[in-house]
N, C-alpha and C positions, 0 to 999 in steps of 0.2 A: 800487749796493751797495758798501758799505767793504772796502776790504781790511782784511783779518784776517793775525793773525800767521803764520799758516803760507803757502807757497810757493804750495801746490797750489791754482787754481780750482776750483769745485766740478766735480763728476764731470757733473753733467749739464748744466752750461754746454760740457764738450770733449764730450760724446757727439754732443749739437745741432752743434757745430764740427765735430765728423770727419766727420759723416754726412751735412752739408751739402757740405763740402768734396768729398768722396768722389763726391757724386749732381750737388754743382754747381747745387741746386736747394733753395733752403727747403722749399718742399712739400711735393719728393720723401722730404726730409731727414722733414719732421714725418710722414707717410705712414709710414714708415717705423719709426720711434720712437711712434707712437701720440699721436704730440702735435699741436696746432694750428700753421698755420703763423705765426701772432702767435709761440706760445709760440716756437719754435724762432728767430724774428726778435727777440723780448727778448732768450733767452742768449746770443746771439751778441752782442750791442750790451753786453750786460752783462760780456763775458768783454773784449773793445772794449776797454771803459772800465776793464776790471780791468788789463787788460796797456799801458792808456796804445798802445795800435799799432792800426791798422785793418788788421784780417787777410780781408775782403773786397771787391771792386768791383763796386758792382751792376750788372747789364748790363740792358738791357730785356729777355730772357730769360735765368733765372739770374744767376746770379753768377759770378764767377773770383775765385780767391787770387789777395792781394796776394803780393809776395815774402816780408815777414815770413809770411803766412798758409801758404806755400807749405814755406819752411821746418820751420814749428813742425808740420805736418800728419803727418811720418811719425815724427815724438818720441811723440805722441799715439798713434798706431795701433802700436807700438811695446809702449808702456804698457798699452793695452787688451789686445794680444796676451800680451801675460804674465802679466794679471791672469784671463783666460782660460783658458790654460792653467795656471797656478800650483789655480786651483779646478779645473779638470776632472780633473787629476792628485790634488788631496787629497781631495775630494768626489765628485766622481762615480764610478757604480760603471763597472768598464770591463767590455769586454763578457771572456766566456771564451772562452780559445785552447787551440786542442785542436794537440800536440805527439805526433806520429806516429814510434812506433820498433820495430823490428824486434829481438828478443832473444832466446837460444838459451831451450829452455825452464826448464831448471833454473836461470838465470841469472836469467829473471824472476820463478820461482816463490819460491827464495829468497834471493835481492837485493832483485829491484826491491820484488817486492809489499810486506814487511815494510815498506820505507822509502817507502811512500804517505803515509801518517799525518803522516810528517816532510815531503813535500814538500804538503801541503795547507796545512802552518802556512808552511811560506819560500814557496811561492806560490803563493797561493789562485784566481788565476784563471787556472791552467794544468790542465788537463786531458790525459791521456794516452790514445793511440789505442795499443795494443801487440798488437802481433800477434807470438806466438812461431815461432820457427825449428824446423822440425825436419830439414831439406836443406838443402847449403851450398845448393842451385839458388834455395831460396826465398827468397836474398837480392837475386837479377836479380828479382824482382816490384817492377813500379812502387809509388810512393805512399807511399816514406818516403825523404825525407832521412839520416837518423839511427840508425845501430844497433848493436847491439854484436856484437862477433865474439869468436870464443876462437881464440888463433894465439899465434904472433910476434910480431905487430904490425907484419908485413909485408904490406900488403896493397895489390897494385897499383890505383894509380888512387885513392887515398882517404887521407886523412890520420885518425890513428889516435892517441887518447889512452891511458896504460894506466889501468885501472881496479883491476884483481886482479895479485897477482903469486901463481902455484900452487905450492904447498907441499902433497906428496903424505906421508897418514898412514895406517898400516892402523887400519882403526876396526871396531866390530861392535856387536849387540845387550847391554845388559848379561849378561843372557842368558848366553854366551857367551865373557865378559871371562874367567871363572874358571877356564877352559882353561889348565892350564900350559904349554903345547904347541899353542897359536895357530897356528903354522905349517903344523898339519897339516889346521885346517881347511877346509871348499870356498871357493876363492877365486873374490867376483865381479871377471865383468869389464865392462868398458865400452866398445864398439868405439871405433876411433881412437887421437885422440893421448893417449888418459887408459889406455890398453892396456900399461901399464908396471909391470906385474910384476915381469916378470926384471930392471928395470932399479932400482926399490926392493929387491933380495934381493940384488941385487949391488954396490948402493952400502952397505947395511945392512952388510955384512959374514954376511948369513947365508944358508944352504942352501936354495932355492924346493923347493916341489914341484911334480908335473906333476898335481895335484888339482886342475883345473880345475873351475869352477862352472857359473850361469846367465851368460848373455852378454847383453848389455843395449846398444840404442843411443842412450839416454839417461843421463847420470848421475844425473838426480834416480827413475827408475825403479831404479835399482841402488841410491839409497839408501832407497828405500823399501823394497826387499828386504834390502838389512843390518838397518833397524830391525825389521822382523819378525825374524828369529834364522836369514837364507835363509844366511849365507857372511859371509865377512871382506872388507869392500870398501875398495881404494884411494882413503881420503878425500880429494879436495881441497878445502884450505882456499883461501880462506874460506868454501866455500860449505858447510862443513858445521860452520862454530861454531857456528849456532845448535843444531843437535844436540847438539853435546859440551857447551855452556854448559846444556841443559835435561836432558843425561843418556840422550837417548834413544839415543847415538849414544854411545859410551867407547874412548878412542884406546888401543892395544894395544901401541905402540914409541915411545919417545922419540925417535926417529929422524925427520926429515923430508926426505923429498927435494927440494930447492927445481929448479924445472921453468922454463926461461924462458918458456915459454905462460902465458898470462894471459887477462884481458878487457879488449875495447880498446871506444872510443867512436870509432865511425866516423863521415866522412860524406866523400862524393866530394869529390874535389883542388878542381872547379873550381863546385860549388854553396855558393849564400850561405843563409846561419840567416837565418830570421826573426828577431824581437827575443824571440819566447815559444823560439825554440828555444835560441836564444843563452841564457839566464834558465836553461832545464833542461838544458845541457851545464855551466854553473858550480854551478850545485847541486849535479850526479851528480859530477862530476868533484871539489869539496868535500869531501862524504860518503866518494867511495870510494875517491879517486886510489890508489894504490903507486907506492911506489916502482920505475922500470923495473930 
C-alpha cells in the first residue's frame, strides 16, 4: 500500500502490531482481535513496508521484536492507552459513587438538603449517604470519612474546613413582629453553644428578661417553634435565611452578634478522600466556605 500524506499508519495495521507484539504470536495476536492469522500476517508486512523497517524476527515458534520493533511497541500502547481512556472519560457513562457524611440535623435539613438540586447538575454521578447527628457520641460510629461538625473548628485529630461563620439574630413569627416590646416576649432556647441569651442582651446594649420559654435540643426544632408564633428565637444565620428571605421567619434587631462557632467540614488527620469525596468537599466548600 502507498504511503499517503498523513504520518499515522492505519489503526489496524498498529492494533495487529501491538497485539502480536504483546502475545509474541500471529495467532494469538489474530485470536485475539477476531481476525485470521493471514490477515494479522498482511498488516504487519504492510506496516513493514510502510515504515521501510522490519519490526519482527520470525522464529520457528512465534516471533520476537526487532530492536526497531521493540522500540516503537510502547509509543503504540501508549497511544492506544489514551485513546481509551480520552473515550471512556467522554462517552462512557461511569458508574455512581455514593459519598457518606455525617451532619448535625438542622445543618442538613437546611443547608445540605436545599443545595441537592445544585449538586446533581456539578455532579451528577455522586450520590450521598447522610446520616444526621443528633449526639456529639454519634460521630465515633464507623462508616463515614467526612462530616460536619458545629464548634471552633478545633477539633482533635481531624482537619477542619469552615463552612458557616454564626451570626446570632432575635427573629419570630410575623405574627409577633408587631410587638413593640419584643423583649418581653417568651424566649426560645437551644441547649448548648447556641444557649446565648444573656450574651446577645448584653452585647445589644439591652435589658434581658428571666422569661424563659421551651428549651429545645435541636435548633431546627426551635425553629420550627418560632415559625409557629411559640417565642422569639436566637436565629443563626445562615441557617435561617431562608426563613427571613420567604418571610416565615422576620428578624426583630438590627443587631448581630458575630459568634466564632461555625460549621466545619471534617475528616480525620491521617485518612485519604476518594476521588468522589475529593469532587464533594470542593463543591460544598465552593457553595458554602466563610470566611474564618
Amino acid at each position: 500500500m502507498a504511503r499517503t500524506n498523513t504520518p499515522v499508519p492505519p489503526l489496524d495495521w498498529l492494533r495487529s502490531f501491538e497485539a502480536a507484539a504483546r502475545l509474541s504470536n500471529f495467532t494469538a495476536a489474530a485470536a485475539e482481535l477476531g481476525l485470521t492469522q493471514a490477515a494479522v500476517s498482511q498488516h504487519i508486512r504492510l506496516l513493514e513496508e510502510w515504515l521501510k523497517t522490519r519490526l519482527f524476527s520470525r522464529l520457528a515458534r512465534g516471533v520476537a521484536l526487532s530492536p526497531e520493533g521493540a522500540a516503537y511497541l510502547p509509543h503504540i500502547q501508549s497511544a492506544f492507552a489514551t485513546i481509551g481512556n480520552s473515550t471512556a472519560e467522554l462517552f462512557e457513562p461511569r458508574a455512581i459513587q455514593t459519598v457518606s457524611i455525617r451532619a448535625p440535623i438542622s445543618f442538613a435539613l437546611l443547608m445540605l438538603a436545599p443545595a441537592l438540586p445544585d449538586l446533581a447538575k456539578a455532579l451528577p454521578r455522586i450520590q450521598l449517604d447522610l446520616v444526621t447527628i443528633h449526639r456529639p457520641a454519634d460521630y465515633d460510629l464507623p462508616g463515614s470519612v467526612l462530616d460536619i461538625r458545629f464548634g471552633n473548628g478545633s477539633f482533635p485529630g481531624r482537619e477542619a474546613d469552615r463552612l458557616t461563620a454564626e451570626r446570632l439574630v432575635p427573629v419570630a413569627a410575623p405574627v409577633l413582629a408587631g410587638n413593640p416590646d419584643w423583649t418581653s416576649l417568651p424566649l426560645l432556647l437551644v441547649a448548648g453553644a447556641r444557649e446565648m441569651w444573656a450574651e446577645w442582651f448584653a452585647a445589644a446594649g439591652l435589658a434581658g428578661h428571666p422569661r424563659r420559654s421551651h428549651r429545645f435540643d435541636s435548633f431546627v426544632t426551635a425553629m420550627e417553634a418560632a415559625s409557629a408564633g411559640a417565642g422569639v428565637l436566637l436565629g443563626s444565620r445562615p441557617l435561617v435565611d431562608a426563613a427571613l428571605d420567604s418571610k416565615t421567619l422576620v428578624r426583630l434587631s438590627d443587631y448581630e452578634l458575630s459568634s466564632t462557632s461555625g460549621h466545619f467540614l471534617t475528616k480525620a488527620s491521617t485518612a485519604r478522600l476518594t476521588g468522589a469525596e475529593q469532587d464533594f468537599r470542593q463543591w460544598l466548600l465552593s457553595r458554602l466556605s466563610a470566611p474564618a
